[in-house]
C-alpha positions as CSV (number, residue, x, y, z in Angstrom):
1,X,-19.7,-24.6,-41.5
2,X,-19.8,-21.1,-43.6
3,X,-17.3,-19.8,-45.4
4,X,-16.4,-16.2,-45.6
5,X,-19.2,-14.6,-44.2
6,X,-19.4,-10.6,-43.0
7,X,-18.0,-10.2,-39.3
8,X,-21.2,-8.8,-38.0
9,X,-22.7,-12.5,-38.4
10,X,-19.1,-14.1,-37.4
11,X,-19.5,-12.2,-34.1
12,X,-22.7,-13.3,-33.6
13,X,-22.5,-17.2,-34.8
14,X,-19.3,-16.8,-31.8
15,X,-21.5,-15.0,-29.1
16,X,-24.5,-17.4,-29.6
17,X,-22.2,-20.4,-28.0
18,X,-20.7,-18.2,-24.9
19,X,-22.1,-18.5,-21.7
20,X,-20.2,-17.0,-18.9
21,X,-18.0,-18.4,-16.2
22,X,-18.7,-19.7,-13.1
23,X,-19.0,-16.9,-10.4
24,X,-17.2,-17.3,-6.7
25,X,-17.2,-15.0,-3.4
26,X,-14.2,-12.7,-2.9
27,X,-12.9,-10.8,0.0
28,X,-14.4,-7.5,-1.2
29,X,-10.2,-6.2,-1.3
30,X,-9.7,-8.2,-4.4
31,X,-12.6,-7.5,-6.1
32,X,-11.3,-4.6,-8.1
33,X,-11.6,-4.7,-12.0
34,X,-14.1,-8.3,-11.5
35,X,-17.6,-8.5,-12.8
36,X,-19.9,-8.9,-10.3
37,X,-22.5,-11.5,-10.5
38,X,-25.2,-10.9,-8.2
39,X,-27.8,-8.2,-7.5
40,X,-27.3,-6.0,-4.9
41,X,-29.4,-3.4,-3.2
42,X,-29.0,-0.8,-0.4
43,X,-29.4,-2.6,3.2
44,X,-28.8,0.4,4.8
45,X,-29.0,4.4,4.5
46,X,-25.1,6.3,3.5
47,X,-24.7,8.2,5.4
48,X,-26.8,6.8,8.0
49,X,-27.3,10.0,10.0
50,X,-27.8,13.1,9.7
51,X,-23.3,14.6,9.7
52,X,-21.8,18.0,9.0
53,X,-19.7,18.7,5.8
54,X,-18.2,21.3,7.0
55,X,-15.9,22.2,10.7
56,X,-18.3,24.8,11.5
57,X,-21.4,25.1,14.1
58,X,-24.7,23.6,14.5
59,X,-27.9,25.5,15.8
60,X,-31.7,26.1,15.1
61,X,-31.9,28.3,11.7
62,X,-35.4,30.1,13.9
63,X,-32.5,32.1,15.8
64,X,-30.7,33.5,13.3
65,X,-32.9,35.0,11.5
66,X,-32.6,38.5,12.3
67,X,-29.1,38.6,12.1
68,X,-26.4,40.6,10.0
69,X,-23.3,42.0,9.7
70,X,-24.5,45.6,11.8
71,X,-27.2,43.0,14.2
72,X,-25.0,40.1,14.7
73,X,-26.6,36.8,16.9
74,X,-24.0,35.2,19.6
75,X,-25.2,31.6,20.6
76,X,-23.4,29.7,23.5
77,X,-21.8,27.1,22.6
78,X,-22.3,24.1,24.7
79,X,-19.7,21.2,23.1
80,X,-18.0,20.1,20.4
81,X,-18.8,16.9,18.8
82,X,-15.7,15.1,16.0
83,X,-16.1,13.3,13.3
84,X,-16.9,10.0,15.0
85,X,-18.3,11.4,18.3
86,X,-22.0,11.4,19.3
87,X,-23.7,14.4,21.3
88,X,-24.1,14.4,24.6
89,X,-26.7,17.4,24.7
90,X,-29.9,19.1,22.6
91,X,-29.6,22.0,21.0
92,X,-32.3,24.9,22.6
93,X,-33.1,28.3,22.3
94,X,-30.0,30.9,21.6
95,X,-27.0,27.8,21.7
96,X,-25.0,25.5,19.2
97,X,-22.9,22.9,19.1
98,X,-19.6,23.3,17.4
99,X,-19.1,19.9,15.5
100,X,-16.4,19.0,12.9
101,X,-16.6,17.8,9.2
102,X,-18.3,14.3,9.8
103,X,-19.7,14.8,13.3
104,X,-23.5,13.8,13.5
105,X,-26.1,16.7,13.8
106,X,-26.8,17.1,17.0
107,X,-31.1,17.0,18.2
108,X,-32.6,20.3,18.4
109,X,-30.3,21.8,15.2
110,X,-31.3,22.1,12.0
111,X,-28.7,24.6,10.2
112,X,-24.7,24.3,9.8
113,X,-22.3,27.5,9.6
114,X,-19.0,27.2,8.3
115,X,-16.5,28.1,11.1
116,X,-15.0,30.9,8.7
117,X,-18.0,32.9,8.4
118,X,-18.4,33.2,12.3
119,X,-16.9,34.9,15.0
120,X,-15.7,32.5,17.9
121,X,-14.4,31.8,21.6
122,X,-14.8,28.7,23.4
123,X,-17.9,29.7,24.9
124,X,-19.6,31.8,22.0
125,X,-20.2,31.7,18.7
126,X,-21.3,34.9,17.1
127,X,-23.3,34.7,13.5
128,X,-23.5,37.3,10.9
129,X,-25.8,35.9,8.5
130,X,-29.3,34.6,8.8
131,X,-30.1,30.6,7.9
132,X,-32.9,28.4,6.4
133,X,-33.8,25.0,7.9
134,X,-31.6,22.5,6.3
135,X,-28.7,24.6,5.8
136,X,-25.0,22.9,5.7
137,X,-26.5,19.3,6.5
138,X,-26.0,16.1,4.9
139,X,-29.2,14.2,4.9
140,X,-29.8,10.5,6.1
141,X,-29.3,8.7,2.8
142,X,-28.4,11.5,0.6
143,X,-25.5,8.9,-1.2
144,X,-27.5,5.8,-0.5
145,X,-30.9,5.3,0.4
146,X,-31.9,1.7,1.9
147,X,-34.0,-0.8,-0.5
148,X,-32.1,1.5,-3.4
149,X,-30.6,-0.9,-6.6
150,X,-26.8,-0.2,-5.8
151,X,-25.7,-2.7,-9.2
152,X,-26.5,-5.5,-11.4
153,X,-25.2,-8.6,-12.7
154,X,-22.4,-7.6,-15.3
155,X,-21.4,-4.9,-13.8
156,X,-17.6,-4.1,-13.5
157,X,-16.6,-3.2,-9.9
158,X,-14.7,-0.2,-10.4
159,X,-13.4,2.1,-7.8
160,X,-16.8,3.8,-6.8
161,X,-18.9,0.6,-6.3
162,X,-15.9,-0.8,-4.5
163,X,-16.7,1.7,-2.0
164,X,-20.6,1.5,-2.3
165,X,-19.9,-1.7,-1.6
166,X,-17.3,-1.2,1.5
167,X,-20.1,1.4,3.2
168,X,-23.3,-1.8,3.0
169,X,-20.5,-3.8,4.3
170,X,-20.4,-6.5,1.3
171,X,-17.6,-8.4,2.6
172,X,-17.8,-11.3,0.1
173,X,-19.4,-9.9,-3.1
174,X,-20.3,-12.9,-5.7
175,X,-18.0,-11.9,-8.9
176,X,-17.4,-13.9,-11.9
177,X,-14.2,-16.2,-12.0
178,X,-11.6,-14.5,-14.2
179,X,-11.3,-16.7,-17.3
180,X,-8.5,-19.0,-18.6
181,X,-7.4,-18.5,-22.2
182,X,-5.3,-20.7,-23.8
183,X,-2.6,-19.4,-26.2
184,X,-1.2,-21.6,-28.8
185,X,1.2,-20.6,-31.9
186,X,1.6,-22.6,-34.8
187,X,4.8,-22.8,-37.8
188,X,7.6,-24.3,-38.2
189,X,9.5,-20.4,-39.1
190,X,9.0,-19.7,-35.5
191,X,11.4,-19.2,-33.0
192,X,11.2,-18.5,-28.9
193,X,12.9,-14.7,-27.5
194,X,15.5,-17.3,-26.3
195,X,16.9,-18.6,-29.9
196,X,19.4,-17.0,-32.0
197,X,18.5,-15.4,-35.3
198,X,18.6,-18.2,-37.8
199,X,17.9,-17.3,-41.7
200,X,13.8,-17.7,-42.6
201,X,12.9,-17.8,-39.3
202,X,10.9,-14.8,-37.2
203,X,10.7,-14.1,-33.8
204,X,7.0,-15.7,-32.1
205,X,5.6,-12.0,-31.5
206,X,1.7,-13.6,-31.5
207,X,1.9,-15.0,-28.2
208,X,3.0,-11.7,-26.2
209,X,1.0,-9.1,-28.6
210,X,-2.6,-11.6,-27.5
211,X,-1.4,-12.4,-24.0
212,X,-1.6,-8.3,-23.6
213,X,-4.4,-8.3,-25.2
214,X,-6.4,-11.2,-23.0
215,X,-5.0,-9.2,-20.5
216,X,-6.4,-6.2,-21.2
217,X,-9.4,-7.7,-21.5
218,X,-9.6,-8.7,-18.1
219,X,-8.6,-12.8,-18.8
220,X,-5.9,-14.5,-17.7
221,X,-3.8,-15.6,-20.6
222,X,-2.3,-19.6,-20.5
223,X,0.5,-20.3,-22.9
224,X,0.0,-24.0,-23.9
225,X,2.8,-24.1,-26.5
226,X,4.0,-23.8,-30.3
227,X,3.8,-26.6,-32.7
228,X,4.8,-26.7,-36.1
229,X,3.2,-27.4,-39.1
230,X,2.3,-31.1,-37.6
231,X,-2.2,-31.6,-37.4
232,X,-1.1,-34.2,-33.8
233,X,1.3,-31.6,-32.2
234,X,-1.3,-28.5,-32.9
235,X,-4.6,-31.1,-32.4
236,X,-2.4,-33.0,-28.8
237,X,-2.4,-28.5,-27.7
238,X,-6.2,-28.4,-28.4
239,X,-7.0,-30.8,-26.4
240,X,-5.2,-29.9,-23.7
241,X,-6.2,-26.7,-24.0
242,X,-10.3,-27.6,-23.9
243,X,-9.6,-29.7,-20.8
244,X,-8.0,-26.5,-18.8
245,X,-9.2,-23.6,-20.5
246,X,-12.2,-21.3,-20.5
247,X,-11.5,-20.4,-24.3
248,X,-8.6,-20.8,-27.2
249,X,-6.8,-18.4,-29.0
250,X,-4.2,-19.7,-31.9
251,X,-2.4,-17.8,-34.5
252,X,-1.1,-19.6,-37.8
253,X,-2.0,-21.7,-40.1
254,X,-5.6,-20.9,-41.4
255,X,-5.1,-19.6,-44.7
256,X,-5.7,-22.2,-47.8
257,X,-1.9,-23.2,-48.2
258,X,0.0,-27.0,-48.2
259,X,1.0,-25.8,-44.8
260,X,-1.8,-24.4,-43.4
261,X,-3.3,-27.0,-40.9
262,X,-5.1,-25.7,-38.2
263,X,-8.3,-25.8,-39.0
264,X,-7.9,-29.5,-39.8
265,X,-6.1,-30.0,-36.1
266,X,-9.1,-28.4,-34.6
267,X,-11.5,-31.0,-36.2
268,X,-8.9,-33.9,-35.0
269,X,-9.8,-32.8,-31.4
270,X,-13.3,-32.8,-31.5
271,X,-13.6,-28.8,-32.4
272,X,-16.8,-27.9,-34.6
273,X,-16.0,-25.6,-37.3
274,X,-18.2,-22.4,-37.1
275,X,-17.1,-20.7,-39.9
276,X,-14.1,-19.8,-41.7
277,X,-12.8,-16.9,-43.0
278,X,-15.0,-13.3,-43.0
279,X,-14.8,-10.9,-45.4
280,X,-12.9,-7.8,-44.0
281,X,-9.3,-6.9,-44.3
282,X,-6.9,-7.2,-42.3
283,X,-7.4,-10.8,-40.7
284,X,-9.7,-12.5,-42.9
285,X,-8.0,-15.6,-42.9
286,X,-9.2,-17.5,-39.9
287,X,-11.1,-19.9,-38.6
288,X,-13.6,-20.2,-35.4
289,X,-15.3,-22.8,-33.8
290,X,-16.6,-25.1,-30.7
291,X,-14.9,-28.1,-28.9
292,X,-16.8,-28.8,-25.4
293,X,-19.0,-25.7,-25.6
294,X,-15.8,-22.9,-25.4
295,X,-14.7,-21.2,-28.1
296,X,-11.6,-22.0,-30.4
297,X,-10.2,-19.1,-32.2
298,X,-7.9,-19.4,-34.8
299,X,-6.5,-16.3,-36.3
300,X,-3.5,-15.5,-39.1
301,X,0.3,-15.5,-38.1
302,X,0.4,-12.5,-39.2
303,X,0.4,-10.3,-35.7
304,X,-1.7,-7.5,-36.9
305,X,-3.9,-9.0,-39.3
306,X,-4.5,-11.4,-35.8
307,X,-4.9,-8.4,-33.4
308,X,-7.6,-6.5,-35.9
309,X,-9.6,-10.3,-36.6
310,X,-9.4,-10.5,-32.4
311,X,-10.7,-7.4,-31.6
312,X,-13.3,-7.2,-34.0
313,X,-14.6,-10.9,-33.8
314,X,-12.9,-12.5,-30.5
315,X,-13.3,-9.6,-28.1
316,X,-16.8,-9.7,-27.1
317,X,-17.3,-12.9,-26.9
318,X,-14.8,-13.4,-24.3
319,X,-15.8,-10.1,-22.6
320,X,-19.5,-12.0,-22.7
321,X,-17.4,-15.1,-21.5
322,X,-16.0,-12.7,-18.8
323,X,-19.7,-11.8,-17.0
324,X,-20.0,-8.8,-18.6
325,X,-23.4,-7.2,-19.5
326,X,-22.1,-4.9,-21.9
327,X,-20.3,-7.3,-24.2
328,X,-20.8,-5.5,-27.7
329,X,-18.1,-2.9,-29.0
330,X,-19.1,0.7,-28.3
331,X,-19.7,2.2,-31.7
332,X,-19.2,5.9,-32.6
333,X,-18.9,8.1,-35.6
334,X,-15.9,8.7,-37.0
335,X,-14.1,11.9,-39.6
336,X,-11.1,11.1,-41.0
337,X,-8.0,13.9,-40.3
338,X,-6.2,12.8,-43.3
339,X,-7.2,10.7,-46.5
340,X,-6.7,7.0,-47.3
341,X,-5.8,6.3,-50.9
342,X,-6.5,2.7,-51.0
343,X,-9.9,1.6,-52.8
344,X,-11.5,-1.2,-50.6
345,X,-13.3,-3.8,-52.5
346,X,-14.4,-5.3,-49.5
347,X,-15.0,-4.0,-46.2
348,X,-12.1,-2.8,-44.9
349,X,-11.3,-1.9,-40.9
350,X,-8.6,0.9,-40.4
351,X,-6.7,1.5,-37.0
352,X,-6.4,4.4,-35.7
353,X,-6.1,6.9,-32.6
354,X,-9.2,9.2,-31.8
355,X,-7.8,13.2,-31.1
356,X,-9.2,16.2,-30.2
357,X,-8.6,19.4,-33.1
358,X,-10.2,22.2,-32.1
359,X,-13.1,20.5,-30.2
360,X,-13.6,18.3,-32.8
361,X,-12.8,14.5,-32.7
362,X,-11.1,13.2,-35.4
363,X,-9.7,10.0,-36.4
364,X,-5.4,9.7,-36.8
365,X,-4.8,6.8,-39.6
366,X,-0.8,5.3,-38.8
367,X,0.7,5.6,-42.3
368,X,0.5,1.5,-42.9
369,X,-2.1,-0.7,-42.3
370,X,-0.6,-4.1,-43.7
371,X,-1.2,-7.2,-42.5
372,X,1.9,-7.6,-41.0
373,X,2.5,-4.3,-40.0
374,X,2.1,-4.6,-36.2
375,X,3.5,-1.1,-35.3
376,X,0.9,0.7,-37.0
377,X,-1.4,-0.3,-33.7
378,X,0.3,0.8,-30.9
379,X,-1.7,3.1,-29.4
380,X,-4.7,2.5,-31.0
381,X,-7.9,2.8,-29.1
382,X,-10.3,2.9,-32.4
383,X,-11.7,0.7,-35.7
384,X,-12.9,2.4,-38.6
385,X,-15.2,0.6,-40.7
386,X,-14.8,1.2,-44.4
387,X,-17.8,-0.6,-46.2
388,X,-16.9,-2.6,-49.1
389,X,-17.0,-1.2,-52.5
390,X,-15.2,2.3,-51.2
391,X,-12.4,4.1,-53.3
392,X,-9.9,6.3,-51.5
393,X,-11.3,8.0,-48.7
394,X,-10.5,11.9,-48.5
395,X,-9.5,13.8,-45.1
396,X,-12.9,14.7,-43.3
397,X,-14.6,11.4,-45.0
398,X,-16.9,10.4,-42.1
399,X,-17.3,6.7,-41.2
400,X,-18.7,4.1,-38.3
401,X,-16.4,1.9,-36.0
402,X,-15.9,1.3,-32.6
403,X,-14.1,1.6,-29.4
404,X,-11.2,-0.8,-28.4
């Protein structure tokens, strides 16, 4: 086990035990937001026919070509084709077919005029404007061409590939299970949103701040319980946990106090310690480790000094655990719209909002970053990184971190 080690190699001593979760088929309805797990590639041109984009007329561009607004060219019309329809007729010398937004092209035509830019009976069409071959038509395969990669393993199915996916008729796509997280919330100052205020005792906050934040994550969060400062009751939740859970995520207890027990509770049910305790504030107290190949995560009590450890240490490993292919943080460059004054003998991450000044994005520091400080982080979508060693930070100070 290591001790206090930089959460770069924290991350990665977590990642190197995650595999992901078993995949299952889905009516392709549900599918929305999972990761799919499979390869997929076109079976079929989109569209599969030549079609109109526009309510308009289709003819042969060759008998246009003379025409204009004092030489006009009327073509007879000989039917009308909707979206949906099919033509009953070839298009020849000096007709067209008047076909709506959608309708297949019929034979014979190779151009499409906007109904607006014509003149128009039932029987006649009259065009102003010459054409080129291809004009106003929507090729065979424009969106989709068959044998084309459509997606890859890891790959969220977000609105677009849901329809991708609806128009090769993937009616059971194979997407990675959603994973179970247990939650668990240690010390004996707790008390449940049903309790009265008692004197020295707070309000368990942990369990909803990380259940939205499993959520958010795309895993299904699984309260398991609360237990004092007792190694059974927090080791008995462990082990429950590891039987039905994908992962564990505690809070409490994993500091170097009489009272702070967790780490022991995870080695009572059978949890390997990975390390404990990085070296970044907020959230270095903590310990990780391994108990029947899923990860156990313990973090502080305190909520934010838990949410900033999670997000920088937990997060992609459970994304990994998710299916996803793009597991790591996205990392960006950062300039401060305000100073920091703190010095930060070790690294230190800030949260923060990204805005836009004048075209320029900048990063909006809350006023208080404590460890316990959980209001600081709502609405945060950013981490700066301040490497260790810094002194206060001046507005405009430019700095690495990543995307929540």
């Amino acid at each position: 086990m290591e001790k206090h080690i930089s959460y770069e190699k924290a991350r990665a001593l977590v990642l190197e035990i995650v595999q992901p979760v078993e995949a299952e088929r889905l009516p392709l309805a549900r599918c929305a937001g999972r990761v799919l797990a499979q390869s997929l590639t076109a079976a079929e041109d989109v569209p599969a026919f030549d079609r109109s984009p526009y309510d308009g007329y289709a003819f042969r561009a060759q008998d246009v070509q003379g025409a204009g607004e004092e030489s006009p060219v009327e073509l007879r019309v000989l039917e009308e084709i909707p979206a949906g329809g099919v033509s009953h007729c070839a298009v020849t010398e000096g007709t067209a077919v008047k076909v709506l937004t959608g309708a297949p092209i019929p034979p014979g035509a190779d151009a499409v005029v906007k109904y607006e830019s014509t003149r128009f009976t039932k029987e006649t069409v009259t065009i102003f404007k010459p054409a080129k071959p291809g004009q106003n038509i929507v090729r065979a395969g424009e969106d989709v061409k068959e044998g084309q990669a459509l997606a890859s393993p890891g790959t969220v199915i977000d609105a677009a590939l849901m329809g991708v996916l609806a128009a090769q008729r993937q009616r059971e796509p194979l997407v990675y299970r959603i994973p179970r997280v247990g939650l668990i919330t240690t010390g004996e100052e707790l008390l449940s949103l049903t309790d009265e205020p008692r004197p020295g005792k707070i309000y368990d906050t942990s369990r909803y701040t990380l259940a939205a934040a499993l959520e958010a994550l795309g895993c299904e969060p699984v309260w398991l319980g609360w237990a004092g400062d007792d190694v059974g009751a927090i080791s008995g939740l462990i082990e429950k946990g590891l039987g039905d859970c994908d992962a564990l995520v505690l809070t409490g207890g994993v500091s170097a106090g009489d009272y702070d027990l967790t780490p022991d509770a995870m080695e009572g049910a059978g949890v390997k310690l990975l390390f404990r305790g990085v070296d970044f504030k907020p959230g270095m107290a903590c310990a990780y480790g391994v108990g029947k190949g899923k990860p156990v995560c313990a973090l502080s009590g305190n909520p934010a000094a838990a949410l900033t450890n999670f997000y920088a240490i937990a997060a992609p490993a459970l994304r990994k655990l998710r299916g996803l292919a793009d597991y790591m943080p996205r990392e960006v460059e950062l300039k401060l719209a305000s100073p920091y004054p703190k010095k930060s003998p070790m690294t230190r991450l800030l949260r923060g909002r990204l805005k836009l000044t004048e075209g320029r994005v900048e990063l909006e520091l809350p006023p208080n970053q404590g460890n316990a400080v959980l209001i600081s982080a709502v609405g945060w979508n950013v981490m700066a990184v301040v490497p260790a060693g810094s002194g206060a930070l001046e507005a405009g100070t430019e700095l690495k971190g990543f995307l929540l």
